[in-house]
Structure formats: structure tokens, C-alpha cells
N, C-alpha and C positions, 0 to 999 in steps of 0.2 A: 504494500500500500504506500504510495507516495504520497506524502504530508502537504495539504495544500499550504502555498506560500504566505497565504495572508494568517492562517494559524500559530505559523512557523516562526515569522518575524519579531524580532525584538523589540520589547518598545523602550524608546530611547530616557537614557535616567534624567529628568529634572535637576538643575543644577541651582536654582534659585527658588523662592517660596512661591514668587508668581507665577510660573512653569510646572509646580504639582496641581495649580487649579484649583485650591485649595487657599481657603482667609490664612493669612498671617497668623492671627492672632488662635485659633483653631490650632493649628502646629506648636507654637509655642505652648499653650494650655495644655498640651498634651506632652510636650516635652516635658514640662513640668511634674506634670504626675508619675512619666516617666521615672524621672530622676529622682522624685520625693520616695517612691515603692521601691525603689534599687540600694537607695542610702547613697551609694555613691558610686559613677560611673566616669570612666572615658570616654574624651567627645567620639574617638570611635567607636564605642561599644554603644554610646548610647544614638548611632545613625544606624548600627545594628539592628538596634531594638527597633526605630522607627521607619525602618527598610527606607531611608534617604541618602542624601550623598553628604558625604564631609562637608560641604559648602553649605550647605542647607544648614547644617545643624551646628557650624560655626555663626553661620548668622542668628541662629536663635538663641546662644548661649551669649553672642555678644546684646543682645538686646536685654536679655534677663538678668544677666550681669548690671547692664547698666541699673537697670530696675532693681538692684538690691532685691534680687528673688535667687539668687544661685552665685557661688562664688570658688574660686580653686580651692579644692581638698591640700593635694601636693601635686608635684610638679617633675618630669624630667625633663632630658633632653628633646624628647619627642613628643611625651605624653602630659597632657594634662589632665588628671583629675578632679571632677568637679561635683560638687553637693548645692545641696539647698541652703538658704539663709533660714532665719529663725521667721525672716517677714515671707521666705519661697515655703518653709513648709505650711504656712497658715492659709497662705494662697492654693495650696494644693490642696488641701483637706476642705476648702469649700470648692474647689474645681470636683473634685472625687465625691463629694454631696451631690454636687449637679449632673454630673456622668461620669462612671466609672472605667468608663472604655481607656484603655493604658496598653493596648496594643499597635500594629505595623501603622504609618499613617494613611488614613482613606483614598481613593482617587475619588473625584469630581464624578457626579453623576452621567456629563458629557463625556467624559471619556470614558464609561464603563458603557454608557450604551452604544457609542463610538466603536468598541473594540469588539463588543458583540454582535454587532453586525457584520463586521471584520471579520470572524469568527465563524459567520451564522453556520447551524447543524446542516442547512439547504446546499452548501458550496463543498461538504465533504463527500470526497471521489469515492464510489462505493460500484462494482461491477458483477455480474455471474457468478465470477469466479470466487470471487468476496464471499456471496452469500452462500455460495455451493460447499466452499471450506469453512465458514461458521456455523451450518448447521449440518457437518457431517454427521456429529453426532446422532441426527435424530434424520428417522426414514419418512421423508414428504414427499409429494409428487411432487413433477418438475413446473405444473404451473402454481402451485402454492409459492414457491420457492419467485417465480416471476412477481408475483404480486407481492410478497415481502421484500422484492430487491426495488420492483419500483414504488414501492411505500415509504420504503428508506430516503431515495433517494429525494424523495419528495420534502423532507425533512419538516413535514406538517403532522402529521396523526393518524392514526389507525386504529380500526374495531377489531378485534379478533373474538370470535362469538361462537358458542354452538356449545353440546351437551360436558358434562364432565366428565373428565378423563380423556379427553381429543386431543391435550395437547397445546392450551392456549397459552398457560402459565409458561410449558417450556419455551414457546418458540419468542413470546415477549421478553423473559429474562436471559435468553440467549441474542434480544437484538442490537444491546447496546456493545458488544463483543466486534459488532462490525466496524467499527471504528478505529482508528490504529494513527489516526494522528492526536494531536496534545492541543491545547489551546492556553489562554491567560484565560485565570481567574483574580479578581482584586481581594484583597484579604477583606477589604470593607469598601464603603461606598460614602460619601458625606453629601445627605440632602437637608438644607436651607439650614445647617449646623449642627444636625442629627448624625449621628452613626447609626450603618446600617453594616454589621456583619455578615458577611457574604462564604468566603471559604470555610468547611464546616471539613476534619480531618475525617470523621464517620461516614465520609458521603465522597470528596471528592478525594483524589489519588495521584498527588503529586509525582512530575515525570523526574530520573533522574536525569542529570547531566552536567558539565562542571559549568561553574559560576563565572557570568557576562559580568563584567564591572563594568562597561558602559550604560547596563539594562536597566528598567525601574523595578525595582524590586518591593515596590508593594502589588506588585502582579507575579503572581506564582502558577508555574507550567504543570498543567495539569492533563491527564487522560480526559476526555469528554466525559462533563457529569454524566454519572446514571444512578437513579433514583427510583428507589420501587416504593410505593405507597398502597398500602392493604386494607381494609377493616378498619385498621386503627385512625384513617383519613377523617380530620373533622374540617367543618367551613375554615372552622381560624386559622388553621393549619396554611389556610391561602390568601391570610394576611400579615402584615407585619406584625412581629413576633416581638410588643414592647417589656423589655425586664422592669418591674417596677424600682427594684432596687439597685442593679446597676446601671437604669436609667439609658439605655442605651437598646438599640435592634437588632434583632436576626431576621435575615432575609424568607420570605416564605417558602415553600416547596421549589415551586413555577421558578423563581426568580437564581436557587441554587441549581436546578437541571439547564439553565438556560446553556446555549451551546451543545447539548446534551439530551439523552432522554427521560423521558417521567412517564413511569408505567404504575398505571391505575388496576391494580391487578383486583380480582372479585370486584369488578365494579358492580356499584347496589346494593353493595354490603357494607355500607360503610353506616360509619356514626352520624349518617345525616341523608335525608331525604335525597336520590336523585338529581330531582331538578333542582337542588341548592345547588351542587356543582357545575350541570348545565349553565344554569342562571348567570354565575359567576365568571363561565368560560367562555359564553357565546360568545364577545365580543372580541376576547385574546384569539382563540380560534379561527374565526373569520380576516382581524385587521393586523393578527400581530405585534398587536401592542398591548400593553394590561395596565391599570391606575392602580396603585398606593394612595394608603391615606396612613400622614403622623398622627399622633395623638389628637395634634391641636387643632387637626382637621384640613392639615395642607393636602391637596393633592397632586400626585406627580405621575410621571409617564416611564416604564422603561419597556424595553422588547422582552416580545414574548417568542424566545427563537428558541425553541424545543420541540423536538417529534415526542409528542404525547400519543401510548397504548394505552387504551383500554381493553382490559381482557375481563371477559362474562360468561357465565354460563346458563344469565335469566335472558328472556326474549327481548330483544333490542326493543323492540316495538312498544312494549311496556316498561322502558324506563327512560326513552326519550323521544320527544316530538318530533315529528319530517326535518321541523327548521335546525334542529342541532344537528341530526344524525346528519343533512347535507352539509354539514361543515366540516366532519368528519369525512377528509379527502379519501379514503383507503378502508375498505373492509373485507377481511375476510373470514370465511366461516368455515369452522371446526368440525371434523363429523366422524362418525365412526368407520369405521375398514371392512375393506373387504379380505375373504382368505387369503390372497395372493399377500397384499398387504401386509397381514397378520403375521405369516411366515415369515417374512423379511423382516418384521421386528424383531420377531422372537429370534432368529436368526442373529443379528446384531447383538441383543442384546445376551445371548447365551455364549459371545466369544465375549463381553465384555465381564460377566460373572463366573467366567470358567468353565462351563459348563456345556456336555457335550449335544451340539445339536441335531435333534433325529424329528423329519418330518411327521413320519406316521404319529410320533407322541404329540407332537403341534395335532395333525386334525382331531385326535381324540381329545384332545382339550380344548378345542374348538368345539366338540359337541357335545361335552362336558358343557361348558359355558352357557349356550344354546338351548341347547335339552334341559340339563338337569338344572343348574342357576340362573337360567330364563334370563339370561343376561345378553347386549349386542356385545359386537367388538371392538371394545373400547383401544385407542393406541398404547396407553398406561397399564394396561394387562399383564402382557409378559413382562416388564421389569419387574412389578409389586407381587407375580407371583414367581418369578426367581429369586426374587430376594425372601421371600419365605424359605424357598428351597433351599439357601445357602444360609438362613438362618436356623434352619431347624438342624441343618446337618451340621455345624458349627457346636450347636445344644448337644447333640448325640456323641460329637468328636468322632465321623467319619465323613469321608468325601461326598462332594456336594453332587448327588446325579439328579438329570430330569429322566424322570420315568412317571407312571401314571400315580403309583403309590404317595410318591412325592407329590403329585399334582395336586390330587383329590385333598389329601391334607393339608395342602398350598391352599386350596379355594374355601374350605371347612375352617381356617384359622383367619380367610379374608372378608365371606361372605355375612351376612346375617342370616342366618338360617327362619326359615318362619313354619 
């Protein structure tokens, strides 16, 4: 996969305070706290801390100095050491009352939504071949396989829909695999003098590679967000996230996948009516854009540039209207197998548990299934019921074979019997 170039590119480090896009006085109030939380640092340790350049952060320490708010600790020949005054730490401690944010320094709203469009999920190079080797693992037809490559590439959203056990959860949590270039992410974002926390280390997955000293380094190289949101999805979840106590934001779901994808897995199952999240997305969906709101009631604008799945397995039709479901650019639907099919899984999935594969024991569990568990044929089948078989035989402490005995006892340990 070759990385596109606008992902790839560096962005260039700010050398003055007017150059991060960012108030003056915003950088120093945070140096400040910086330095008051550390006790005592180096002007280079502490550009460290706030991912700036020496120049930057000699300009703020020369301002604060003058202000009798910080003064030299010790001193060498190269280094100077520097602390708070007794009048910088009083100033800090009501700075850290009012926001406790004392991390990287924020980029500017415009250039975060600048770079995400820079960025956008729509412009990464994805082909056949791509999706052919990231869903080896799992047995699809070849036009399945069409429609998730041009869904991808579409880098808008997709329905994946149909009974349980087809197959929807895998083929969504295998989509964001397709991806293989990096992007910038901002450690944080600063709107109308708010922080808004953006890189989250549970979620996104920084690339390695050695360190650009010309680069800004409050943008950190990351693998393309992917984000799965289950059940546990509530409305707020797709709002700003404000700390009442450290006074400061996390960015929503929508806003950390951006570049990236966001898979709504058991969609309808969530901690909130359906059409709350329709309601909410219609417009991101269609224009691409999504609105925040601060506390205080400001509203703002950034992109909504993430291929959002949704994977179900209730009837599309009863959980949302024509007007959303057309917005939803890509659908496809999930169904159960035919024999041919079935075999080829089980196939698969009997070299991947060790286990030796014999057709005739496939059809007789095929009419095991059928016949006696009135069951279709589910794609999920042969793995859940090899892995019985390699779990039972595990319990016993002898080798794991498929044969009918095993079967039967595979299906009696999986089914609900009535």
C-alpha cells in the first residue's frame, strides 16, 4: 500500500507564538501550570512537555520572567533551570481552578480541520487486491468482496445487515485493517479558549519512526482511527465530553475516528432510541460537517470525515426512515450459505484449529443442523462448533478430531435444547 502524500507530509514546527494559531497568552497560562506541576524544569524539557520549539518557549519564559511569575532555579553553561515565583505559583493555582489541562499545546481549530481534510478517509488508495488480502481470512463471494472495496473507497458509510451469525461483526471489524497509511492526529484542539482533547492512547495507535525536529509536534503520527462503539453507545457519547473538574474537553466518538472509521456494531441496541442517533447524524452524513456546542452555548463547525458501519441484525426498515437509510451511501446484506459455501468454511476453518478435514462429516452435520437442530447455515457455525471440539478435547487431554461423536456433542453443548 503506498501512503498517500498529503497523509505523509510533515507539518512544518511553528517557531513563534503567532505561527501555533494559538492566543499568547493561552501558551503562557499553560506554561505556567506546566512549570508550577513539575517544580522545576528546563527551558528544554519544559518545550518537551508542550510539544513547541525552543523559540517559542524562550519567548514565554522571557515574558513570565519579566512578570515576576517564574525565575532561574540554577544555571549552566547551556542549561537553565527554571521555577515558579511565590507570585507564579498563586497564579497557577487559580489558572488550574479554571482548567486543569497541563498537557502538549492545542493546534487552532483551522488547522485541525485544515489537516483533516488533508487527510480525508475519501483520498486513501485502497484496490482488489487490498481487500482480497484483508479478508483472507474469512470465505465471501467475490461480489461481497466488490461492494466492500467500493464502500471503502467511498470513504462515506455503510449498512451491513441481515440474520445473526452471517458474518457482519467480522467483516466490519476487519474493515479498518484496510488501511496501511498513518495520518496526524492533534493531541488537543483550542476552540474560543476551551481545550478540547482529541488523541485518546485506548483508541488511536501511534506510528513508529524517528523524530523530525523540523515537524510540529503537537501532531502525533498515527495509524487511521478505528473505533468500535456497541451497546454501551449513549447520545452524549456524541457530544462534547465536558470534565466538570478538570474543567476542560474530550472530543466525542465522530470527532476521534475522524480520518478513520467508526463502527456502530449491534446497531439498535444501544442505550438510546434509534432515531436519536439518526437524528443526530443526518446532517454529518449527508454535508460532512457536524456542530459542537461549549458549555456556554458557543457553536462551532469541524468535518465529519469518517467511513461510519453500521452492522444489525434487526430489519433496517424498522429502525430507520427512506430519508436516513438514503444517506447511507453502501449496503450490504448478510445471509446465510449454501452447502458449497459451508464446506469451504469449514474447510478453512478446520486447517486453522488443527483439525482434520473430511467432507462426508461436513454433510452429516449439515443434516445434523437441518434435520435434527432445525437450524439454517449460519457462516459462524463451523468455527463455534470446532472450537467446542478443540475445547472438549483439551478437557479430556486427547487430540482434537472432527468426527460425528464430537459433532453431536459440539451442537448439544451449543444449542438450547427444547
Amino acid at each position: 500500500m503506498t501512503m498517500t502524500m498529503k497523509a505523509a507530509e510533515l507539518i512544518p514546527e511553528p517557531q513563534t507564538c503567532e505561527e501555533t494559531g494559538i492566543p499568547r497568552n493561552l501558551l503562557q497560562d499553560l506554561a505556567l501550570k506546566i512549570l508550577y506541576l513539575s517544580g522545576e524544569l528546563s527551558l528544554h524539557d519544559l518545550a518537551e512537555q508542550m510539544r513547541v520549539s525552543p523559540a517559542i518557549v524562550d519567548d514565554l519564559f522571557q515574558r513570565l520572567r519579566k512578570e515576576q511569575l517564574c525565575e532561574v532555579k540554577s544555571m549552566t553553561a547551556s542549561v537553565h533551570n527554571i521555577t515558579t515565583t511565590s507570585q507564579g505559583k498563586a497564579r497557577a493555582l487559580e489558572l488550574l481552578a479554571m482548567n486543569q489541562y497541563s498537557g502538549p499545546a492545542p493546534v487552532s481549530l483551522e488547522s485541525y480541520s485544515a489537516q483533516t481534510r488533508r487527510q480525508s478517509v475519501r483520498d486513501a488508495v485502497i484496490g482488489p487486491r487490498d481487500v482480497e488480502k484483508g479478508f483472507r481470512h474469512l470465505v465471501l463471494h467475490p461480489e461481497t468482496l466488490n461492494q466492500i472495496g467500493t464502500a471503502v473507497v467511498s470513504g462515506t458509510s455503510i449498512f451491513i445487515y441481515g440474520p445473526p451469525g452471517t458474518g457482519k461483526t467480522a467483516i466490519a471489524e476487519t474493515l479498518p485493517s484496510l488501511y496501511h497509511d498513518a495520518v496526524w492526529l492533534p493531541y488537543a484542539v483550542e476552540v474560543d479558549g476551551q481545550i478540547i482533547t482529541i488523541f485518546d492512547g485506548a483508541v488511536h495507535h501511534p506510528v513508529e519512526g524517528p523524530p523530525k525536529e523540523d515537524h510540529d509536534a503537537r501532531w502525533i503520527r498515527c495509524q487511521r482511527p478505528r473505533i468500535v462503539a456497541g451497546g454501551e453507545l449513549t447520545i452524549d457519547m456524541l457530544d462534547l465530553q465536558f470534565n466538570p473538574i478538570s474543567k476542560f474537553y474530550a472530543a466525542p466518538l465522530q470527532m476521534k475516528a475522524n480520518s478513520g472509521v467508526l463502527i456502530i456494531d449491534d446497531f439498535g441496541r444501544q442505550r438510546m432510541r434509534p432515531e436519536e442517533m439518526l437524528n443526530r447524524w443526518i446532517v454529518p452524513l449527508d454535508r460532512r460537517i457536524d456542530f459542537l456546542t461549549l458549555t456556554g452555548g458557543k457553536k462551532f463547525e469541524i468535518p465529519f470525515d469518517l467511513f461510519v458501519v453500521f452492522a444489525t441484525n434487526l430489519e433496517p426498515s424498522k429502525l430507520a426512515d427512506e430519508a436516513f437509510l438514503r444517506r447511507i451511501s453502501n449496503k450490504i446484506k448478510m445471509d446465510y450459505v449454501g452447502r458449497d459455501h459451508f464446506h469451504q468454511i469449514f474447510r478453512d476453518i478446520c486447517g486453522s484449529y488443527g483439525l482434520e478435514y473430511e467432507g462426508g462429516i461436513v454433510d452429516e452435520t449439515i443434516e445434523l443442523l437441518e434435520k435434527t437442530w432445525k437450524q439454517p447455515l449460519r457462516p459462524c457455525y463451523p468455527r463455534d462448533i470446532a472450537l467446542q471440539i478443540t475445547w472438549a478435547a483439551r478437557y479430556e487431554g486427547k487430540p482434537a478430531r472432527l468426527d460425528m461423536d464430537a459433532v453431536k456433542q459440539a451442537c448439544h453443548n451449543y444449542f438450547l435444547s427444547y
